[in-house]
C-alpha positions in Angstrom: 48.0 23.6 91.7 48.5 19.6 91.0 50.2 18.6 88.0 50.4 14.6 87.0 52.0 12.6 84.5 49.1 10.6 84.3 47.4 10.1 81.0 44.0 9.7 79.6 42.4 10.9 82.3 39.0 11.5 82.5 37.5 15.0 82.6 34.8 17.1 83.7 32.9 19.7 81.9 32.7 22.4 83.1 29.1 24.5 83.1 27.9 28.4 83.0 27.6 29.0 86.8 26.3 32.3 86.0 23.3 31.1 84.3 22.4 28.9 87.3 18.6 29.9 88.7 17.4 29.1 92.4 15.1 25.8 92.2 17.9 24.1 89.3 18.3 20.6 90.9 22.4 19.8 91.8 24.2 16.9 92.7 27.2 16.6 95.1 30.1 14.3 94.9 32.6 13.5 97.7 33.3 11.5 100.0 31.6 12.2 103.5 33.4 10.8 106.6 35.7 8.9 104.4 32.8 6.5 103.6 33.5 6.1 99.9 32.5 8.1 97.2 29.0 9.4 97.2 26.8 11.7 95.1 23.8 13.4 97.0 20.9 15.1 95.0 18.8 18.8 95.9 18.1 22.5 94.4 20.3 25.5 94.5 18.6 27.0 97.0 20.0 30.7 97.2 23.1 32.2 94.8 25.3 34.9 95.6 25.4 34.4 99.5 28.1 36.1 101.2 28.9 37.3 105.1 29.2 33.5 105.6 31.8 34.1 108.1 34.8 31.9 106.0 36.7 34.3 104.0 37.0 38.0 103.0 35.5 37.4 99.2 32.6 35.7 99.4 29.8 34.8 96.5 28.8 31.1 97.4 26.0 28.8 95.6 23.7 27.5 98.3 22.2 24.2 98.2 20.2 21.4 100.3 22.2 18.7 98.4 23.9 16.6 101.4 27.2 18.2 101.9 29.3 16.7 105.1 32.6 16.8 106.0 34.6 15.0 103.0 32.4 16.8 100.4 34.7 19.8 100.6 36.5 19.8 97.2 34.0 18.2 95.4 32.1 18.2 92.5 28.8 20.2 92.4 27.1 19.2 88.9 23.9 20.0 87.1 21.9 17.1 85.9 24.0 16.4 83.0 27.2 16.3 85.1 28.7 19.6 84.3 30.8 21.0 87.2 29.0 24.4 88.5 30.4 24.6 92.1 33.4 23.6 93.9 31.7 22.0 97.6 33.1 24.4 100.4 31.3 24.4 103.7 28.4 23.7 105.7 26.3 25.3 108.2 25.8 22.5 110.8 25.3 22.7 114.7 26.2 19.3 114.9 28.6 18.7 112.4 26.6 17.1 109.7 24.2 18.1 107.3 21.3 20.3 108.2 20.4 21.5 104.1 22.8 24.1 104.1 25.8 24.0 101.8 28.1 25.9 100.1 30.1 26.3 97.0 31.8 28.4 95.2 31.1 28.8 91.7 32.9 27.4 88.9 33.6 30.8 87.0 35.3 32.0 90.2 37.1 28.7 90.7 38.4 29.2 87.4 39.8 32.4 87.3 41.6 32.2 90.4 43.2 29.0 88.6 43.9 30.9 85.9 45.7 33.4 87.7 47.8 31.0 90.0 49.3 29.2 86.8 49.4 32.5 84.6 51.5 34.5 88.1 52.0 31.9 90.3 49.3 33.6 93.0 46.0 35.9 92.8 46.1 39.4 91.9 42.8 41.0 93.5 41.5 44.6 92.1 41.5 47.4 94.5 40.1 50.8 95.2 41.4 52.1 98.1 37.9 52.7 100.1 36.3 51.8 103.2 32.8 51.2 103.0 29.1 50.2 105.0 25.9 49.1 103.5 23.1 51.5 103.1 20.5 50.8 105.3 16.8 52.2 105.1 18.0 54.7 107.4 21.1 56.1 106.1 19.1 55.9 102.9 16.4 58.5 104.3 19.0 61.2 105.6 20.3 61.0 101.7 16.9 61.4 100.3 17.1 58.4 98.7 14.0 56.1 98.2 15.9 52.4 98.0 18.9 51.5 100.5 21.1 50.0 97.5 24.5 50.2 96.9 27.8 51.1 99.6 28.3 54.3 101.2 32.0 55.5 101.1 32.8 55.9 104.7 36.6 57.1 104.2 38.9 57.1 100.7 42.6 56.4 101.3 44.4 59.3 100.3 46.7 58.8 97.0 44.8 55.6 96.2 43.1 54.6 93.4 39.8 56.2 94.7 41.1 59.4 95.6 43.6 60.2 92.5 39.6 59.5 90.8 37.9 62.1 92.7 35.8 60.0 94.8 34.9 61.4 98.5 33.5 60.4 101.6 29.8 60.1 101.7 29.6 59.2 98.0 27.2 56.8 97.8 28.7 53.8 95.1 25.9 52.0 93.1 27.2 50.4 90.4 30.6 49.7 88.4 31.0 49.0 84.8 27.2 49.3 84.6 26.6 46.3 86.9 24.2 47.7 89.5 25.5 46.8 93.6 23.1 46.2 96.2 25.4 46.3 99.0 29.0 46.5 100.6 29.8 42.7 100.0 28.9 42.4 96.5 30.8 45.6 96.1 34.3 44.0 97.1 33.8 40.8 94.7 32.9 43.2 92.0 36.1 44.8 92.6 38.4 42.2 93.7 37.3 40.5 90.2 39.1 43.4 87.9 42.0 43.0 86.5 44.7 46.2 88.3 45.8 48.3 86.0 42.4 48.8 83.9 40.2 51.4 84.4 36.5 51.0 85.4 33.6 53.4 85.3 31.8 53.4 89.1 28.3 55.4 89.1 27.8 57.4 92.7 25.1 59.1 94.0 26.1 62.4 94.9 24.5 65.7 96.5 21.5 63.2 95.2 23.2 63.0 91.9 24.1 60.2 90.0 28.0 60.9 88.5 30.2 58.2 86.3 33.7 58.4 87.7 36.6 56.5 85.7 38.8 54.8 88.1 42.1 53.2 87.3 41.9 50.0 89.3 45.0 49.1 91.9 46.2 46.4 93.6 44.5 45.3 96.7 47.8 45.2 99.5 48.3 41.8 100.6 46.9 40.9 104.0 49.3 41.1 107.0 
């Protein structure tokens, strides 16, 4: 976190992230190669990407607005300039633009920030599982007709998960009522409640659906 004494500053506005559709045309601001400031124009071309390779939590914007190196940090705006995205990374072979950006969206941005000036760091919600995607296969041997949602591969015993009742093989589809299509989008879910509350997570087990309530820990810092 920055703090100045400057005043009269001038300020962005930020925008609903979550409302963002594939096809809304963006515009990045930055500076690429130290060139100056520059804005760039293009689409969100895909939301929620994740397994990007850069960090464990993962839930990026995607867009063919010209992002290089210097963007990262940036502004990414709708049309009416209202921040949406924080500029993040690229995928390049050659180190400059090839259409695919990143950026993480503002409502993310802005509870992390949140957090770092309400604690001083970020608090990360935690169930003490281990967990794979369902694929067609593993979907199949359950007698289930769509691969969604994470199969619990092993429950750490006294945590959160296991003081719930929640076993191995348990197939998790959904928490609080917001359906999960796979393993990834399980651990933003997560990581984005608040420790200490408790959440209702929906399993499929012995091909029936159960509501578990789950008081939510705190995920262990990484070593």
């Amino acid at each position: 976190m920055l703090k100045t004494d400057l005043q009269d500053l001038p300020v962005i506005t930020f925008g609903q992230s979550q409302q963002v559709k594939i096809g809304d045309v963006v515009l990045a601001v930055g500076n690429p190669f130290g060139v100056g400031q520059s804005v760039t124009m293009g689409i969100v071309s895909a939301l929620s990407r994740s397994r990007v390779g850069i960090n464990t939590f993962e839930d990026f914007i995607q867009t063919d607005a010209a992002i290089n190196p210097g963007n990262s940090g940036g502004a990414l705006t709708d049309t009416s300039g209202n921040l949406i995205g924080i500029n993040t990374a690229i995928y390049s072979r050659s180190g400059g633009s090839l259409g695919i950006g990143f950026a993480i969206p503002v409502h993310i941005a802005k509870q992390i920030m949140e957090q770092i000036v309400q604690t001083g760091g970020v608090t990360r919600g935690w169930l003490g599982v281990s967990m794979q995607d369902m694929t067609q296969e593993l979907a199949e041997s359950f007698g289930l007709e769509q691969p969604n949602g994470a199969l619990i591969a092993s429950v750490l015993k006294d945590g959160p998960a296991d003081k719930a009742g929640i076993r191995a093989g348990d197939i998790l589809i959904a928490i609080s009522g917001k359906p999960l299509k796979n393993s990834s989008e399980m651990l933003n879910v997560v990581a984005a409640l608040a420790p200490g509350e408790t959440a209702t997570v929906t399993v499929i087990r012995n091909k029936q659906e159960k509501s578990i309530p789950i008081k939510v820990g705190v995920r262990p810092k990484q070593k």
